[in-house]
N, C-alpha and C positions, 0 to 999 in steps of 0.2 A: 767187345763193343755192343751196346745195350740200344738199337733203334725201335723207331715203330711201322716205318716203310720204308721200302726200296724200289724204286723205279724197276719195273712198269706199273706198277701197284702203289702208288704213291698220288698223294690228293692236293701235293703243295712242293714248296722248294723243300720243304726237310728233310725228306728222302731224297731227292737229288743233291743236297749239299752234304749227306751221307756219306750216299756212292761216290762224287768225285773225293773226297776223303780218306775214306777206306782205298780206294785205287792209288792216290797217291800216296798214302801210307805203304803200301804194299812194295812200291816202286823204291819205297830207303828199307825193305828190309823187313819190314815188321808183318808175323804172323795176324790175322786177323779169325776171330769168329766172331760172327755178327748175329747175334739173336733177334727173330723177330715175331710179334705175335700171331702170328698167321703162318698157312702151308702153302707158298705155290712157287713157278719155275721164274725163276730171275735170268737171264741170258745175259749175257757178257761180264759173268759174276767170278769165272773161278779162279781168279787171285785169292780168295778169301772162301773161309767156310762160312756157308749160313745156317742158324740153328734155328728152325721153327718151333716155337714154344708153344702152339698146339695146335689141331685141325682142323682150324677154320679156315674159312675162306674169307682173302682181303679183307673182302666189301663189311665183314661183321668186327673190323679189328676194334670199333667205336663203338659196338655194344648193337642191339637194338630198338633204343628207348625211343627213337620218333616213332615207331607204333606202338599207340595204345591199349592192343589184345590181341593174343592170339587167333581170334576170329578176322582180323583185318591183317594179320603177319600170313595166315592160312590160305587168304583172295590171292596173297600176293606170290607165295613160293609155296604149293600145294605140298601137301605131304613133311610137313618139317616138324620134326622131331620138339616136344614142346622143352628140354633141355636144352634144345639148340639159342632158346631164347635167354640175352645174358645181357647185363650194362658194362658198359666201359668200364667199371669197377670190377666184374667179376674177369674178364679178360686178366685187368691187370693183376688179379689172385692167382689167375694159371700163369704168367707170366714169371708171378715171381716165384710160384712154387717149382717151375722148370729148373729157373737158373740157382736155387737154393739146390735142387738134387746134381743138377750138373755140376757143381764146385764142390761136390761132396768128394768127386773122381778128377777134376780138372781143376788147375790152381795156376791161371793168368798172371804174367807181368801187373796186370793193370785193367783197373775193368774203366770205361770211359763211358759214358751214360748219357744221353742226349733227350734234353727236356724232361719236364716232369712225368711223362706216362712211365720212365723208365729209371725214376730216382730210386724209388721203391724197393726194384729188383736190385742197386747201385749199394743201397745202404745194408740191404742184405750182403751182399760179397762182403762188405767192408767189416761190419759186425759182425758176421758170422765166420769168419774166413780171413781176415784181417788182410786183406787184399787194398793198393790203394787205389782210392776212388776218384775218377778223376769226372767233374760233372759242366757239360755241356749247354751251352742259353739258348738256346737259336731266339727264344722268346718266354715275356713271363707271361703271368695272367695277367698282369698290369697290363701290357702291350693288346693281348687279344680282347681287355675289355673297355678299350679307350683310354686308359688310366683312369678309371673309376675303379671300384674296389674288386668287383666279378668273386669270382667261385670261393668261399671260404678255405673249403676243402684243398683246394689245389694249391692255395697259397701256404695251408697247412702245409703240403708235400713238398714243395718248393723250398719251403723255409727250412724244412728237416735237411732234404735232398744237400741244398747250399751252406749248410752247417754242418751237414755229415762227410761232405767231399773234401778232400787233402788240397787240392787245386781247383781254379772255377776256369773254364774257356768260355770269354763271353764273344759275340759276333762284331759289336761296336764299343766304342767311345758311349754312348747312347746306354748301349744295356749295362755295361758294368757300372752305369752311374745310377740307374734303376735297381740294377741288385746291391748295390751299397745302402740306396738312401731308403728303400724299401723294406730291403731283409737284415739293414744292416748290417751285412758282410765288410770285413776290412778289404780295403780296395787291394792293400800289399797279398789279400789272397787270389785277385783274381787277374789272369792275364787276356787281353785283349786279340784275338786272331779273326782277322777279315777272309769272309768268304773269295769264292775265286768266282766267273764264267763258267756253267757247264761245259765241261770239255768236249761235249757231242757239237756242242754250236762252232766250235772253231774247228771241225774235223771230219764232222757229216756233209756229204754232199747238199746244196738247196737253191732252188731254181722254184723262183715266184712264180703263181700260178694266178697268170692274168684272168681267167675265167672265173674263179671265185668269188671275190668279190667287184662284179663290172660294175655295179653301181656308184661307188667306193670313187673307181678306176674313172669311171665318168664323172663325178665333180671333181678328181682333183682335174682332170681336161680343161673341167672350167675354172679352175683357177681356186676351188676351193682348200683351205689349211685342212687338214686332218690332226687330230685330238686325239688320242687317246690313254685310255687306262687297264690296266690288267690284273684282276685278284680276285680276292674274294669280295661278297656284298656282305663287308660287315661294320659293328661300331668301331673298331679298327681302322680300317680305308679312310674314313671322309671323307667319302664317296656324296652326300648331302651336300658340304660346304663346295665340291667339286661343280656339282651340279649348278649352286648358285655362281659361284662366279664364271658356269657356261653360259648364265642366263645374261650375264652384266657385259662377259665378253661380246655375244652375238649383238645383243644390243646398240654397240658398237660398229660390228663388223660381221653382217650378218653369213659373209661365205667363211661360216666356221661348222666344220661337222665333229662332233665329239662318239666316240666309240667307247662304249663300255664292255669291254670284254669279261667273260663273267659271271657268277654267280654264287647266291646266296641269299636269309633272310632278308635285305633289305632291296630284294630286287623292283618287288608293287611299289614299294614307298618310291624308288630314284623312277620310276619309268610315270606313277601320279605326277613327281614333282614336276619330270621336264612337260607334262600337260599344262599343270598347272602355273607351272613358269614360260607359257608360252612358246616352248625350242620345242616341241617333240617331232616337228618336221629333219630338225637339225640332231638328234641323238638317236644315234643307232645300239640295238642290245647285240651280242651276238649269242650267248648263254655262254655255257662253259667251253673251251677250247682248248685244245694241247697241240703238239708235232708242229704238224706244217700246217693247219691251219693258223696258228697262232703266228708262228712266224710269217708270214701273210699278210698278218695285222699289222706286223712290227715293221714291215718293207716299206707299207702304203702310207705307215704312219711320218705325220712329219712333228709333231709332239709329241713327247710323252710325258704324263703328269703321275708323279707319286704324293697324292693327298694322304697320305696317311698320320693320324694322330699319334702315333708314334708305332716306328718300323725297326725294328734290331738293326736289318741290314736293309733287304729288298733285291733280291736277284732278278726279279723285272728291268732294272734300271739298267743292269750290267747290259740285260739280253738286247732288250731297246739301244742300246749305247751300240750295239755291236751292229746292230742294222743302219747303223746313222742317225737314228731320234737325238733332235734336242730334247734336252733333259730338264725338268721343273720338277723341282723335289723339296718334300718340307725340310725345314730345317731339325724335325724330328725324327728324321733318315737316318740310321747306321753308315750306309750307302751314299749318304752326304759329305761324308767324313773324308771320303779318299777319292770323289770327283770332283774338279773345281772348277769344269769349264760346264757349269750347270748353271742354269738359274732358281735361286729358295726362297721360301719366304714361309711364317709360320701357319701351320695348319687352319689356325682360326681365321686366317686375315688372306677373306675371300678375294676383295677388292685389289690387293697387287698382285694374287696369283690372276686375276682377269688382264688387267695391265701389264702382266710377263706375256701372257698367249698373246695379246694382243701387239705385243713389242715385235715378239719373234713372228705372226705373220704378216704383218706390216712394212719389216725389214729385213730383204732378200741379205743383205749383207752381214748382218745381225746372226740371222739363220746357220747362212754358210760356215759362220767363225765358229760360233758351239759346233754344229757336223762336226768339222775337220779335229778340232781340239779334244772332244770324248773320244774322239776315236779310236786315240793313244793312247786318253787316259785308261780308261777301263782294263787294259790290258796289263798295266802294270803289278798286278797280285795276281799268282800263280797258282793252280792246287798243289804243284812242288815247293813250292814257300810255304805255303800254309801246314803242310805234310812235316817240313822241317821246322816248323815252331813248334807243332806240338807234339812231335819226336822230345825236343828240347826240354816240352814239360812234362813227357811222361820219365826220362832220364831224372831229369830232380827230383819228383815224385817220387819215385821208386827209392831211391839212392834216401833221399830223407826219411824213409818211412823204414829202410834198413839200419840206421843210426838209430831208430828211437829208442 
């Protein structure tokens, strides 16, 4: 298995939808080694071997091209070796020269490859080694750049990566209609597997911590709805059209508080706009958050909105669903696909996602029915489902590529 993170080292859902994967793989049977491009301790790993493809640390597995000189990399981590300075592109050079020398000695069932950082090293097994390939979406570059065109390069790697794989595992309905109509892949190559709930959330102990956020705690006292959102600040989210129909909502009904949990590039732009759109009494940032903080958010929240321009899947929704959030999700969701006690409406069309928030806190009865109805929903896709479908397709895989 070919990742780029694993929890606790991980900056998003893809290494958490990794590890519950590889865990539930493990659980039917199947040997794992999980390569990953960095050196550190993973805890509650050793179902599975992990292979560090070189010695760095986490935080450089993305290269480190936001600074621009080693005199301004030198302010910041004294003493660092001017080699140590490398782009996501050379990473992925050591990455693949690893797993090119390790299949020199070692010869996989199957090598499974998740996302583009790691097609690269995928097609090397495949060609080099004639191992089959089995290549993983969680997301394309279409998805992380809006569906606007984004990085030449990666769709270069992409398009290689999803023409050089024997099978495709896409996350939704959504992505595998993106990797058809995009990369033109025949859809009879590519099989559909829905993520599951992190298994730590139904299994960790969690006791809200009133103290945290009291402010929060004190307008829902008064009666105020809670909003909110969880991800990154990017052209992905819209996170902007979110903002606007906060604007149109309050306008309305002003005990609405909206929560942006979160960070990234578009953080000045959404925190000018709620000025400039008159809320910024009503929108709170919190920056980036994980653990229990996060879940905190998720307790106090009594909405939760997935504006995203298009989402593969969205393991937010799941997490939210499982604290009891009603659900408002674009119809551009992966994660739309298999909840249906949600309310959707499309990304662009601000004006009825203001009119849903406003439905739902307007109407206590309303409310109640989504709580109780996600509640069941979300539960119903397992990591042991998910574990035996694509058990299922690595068995075909294999078996067809021994016929050839």
């Amino acid at each position: 298995m070919l990742g780029w993170e694993l929890p606790p080292h991980n900056s998003g859902g893809l290494g958490v939808a990794c590890l519950n994967l590889a865990k539930a793989l493990s659980r039917q049977g199947i040997s794992i080694e999980f390569v990953i491009p960095y050196d550190a301790k993973h805890p509650d790993t050793d179902f599975m071997r992990i292979l560090p493809a070189t010695h760095l640390d986490p935080i450089y597995r993305y290269g480190n091209g936001s600074y621009s000189s080693l005199e301004i990399f030198k302010s910041i981590i004294p003493n660092i070796d001017e080699n140590t300075l490398m782009s996501i592109r050379n990473v992925q050079k050591e990455y693949c020269e690893y797993v090119e020398k390790y299949l020199r000695t070692h010869h996989p069932d199957a090598v499974h490859a998740h996302d583009w950082l790691t097609y690269e090293a995928g097609i090397i097994a495949k060609k080099n080694h004639n191992i089959p390939l089995i290549a993983h979406v969680h997301a394309t570059e279409f998805d992380r750049a809006g569906m606007h065109s984004g990085n030449k390069l990666i769709h270069e790697i992409e398009y290689e990566g999803l023409m050089m794989a024997d099978r495709i595992i896409a996350v939704s309905e959504t992505t595998k209609r993106i990797v058809h109509d995009k990369y033109r892949i025949p859809l009879s190559k590519i099989d559909v597997v829905y993520n599951s709930l992190d298994e730590n959330y139904e299994k960790n102990n969690y006791d809200f911590d009133k103290k945290l956020y009291r402010y929060v705690e004190n307008l829902k006292s008064a009666s105020y709805t809670i909003v909110s959102t969880v991800g990154r600040f990017t052209l992905q989210k819209g996170l902007p059209n979110l903002m606007q129909a906060a604007a149109l909502a309050i306008s309305k009904n002003p005990k609405l508080i909206f929560i942006f949990a979160g960070n990234g590039e578009e953080l000045n732009e959404l925190i000018e706009m709620s000025a400039d759109l008159g809320i910024a009494k009503n929108v709170i940032f919190t920056g980036f958050i994980r653990g229990k903080k996060l879940r905190d958010i998720y307790t106090l929240t009594d909405i939760f909105v997935m504006s995203s321009v298009s989402e593969p899947f969205g393991l937010t929704a799941l997490e939210a669903a499982h604290h009891g959030d009603v659900l408002i999700l674009t119809k551009q969701s992966g994660v739309s696909e298999i909840i249906w006690s949600a309310l959707k409406y499309d990304y662009w069309d601000k004006q009825k996602l203001a009119n849903e928030i406003l439905a739902v806190a307007d109407n206590p009865a309303l409310r109640e029915s989504l709580q109780e109805n996600v509640q069941t929903e979300y539960r119903k896709i397992s990591w042991d489902q998910v574990a035996k479908k694509c058990l299922k397709i690595y068995n075909k895989t294999i078996k067809h590529k021994r016929n050839d």
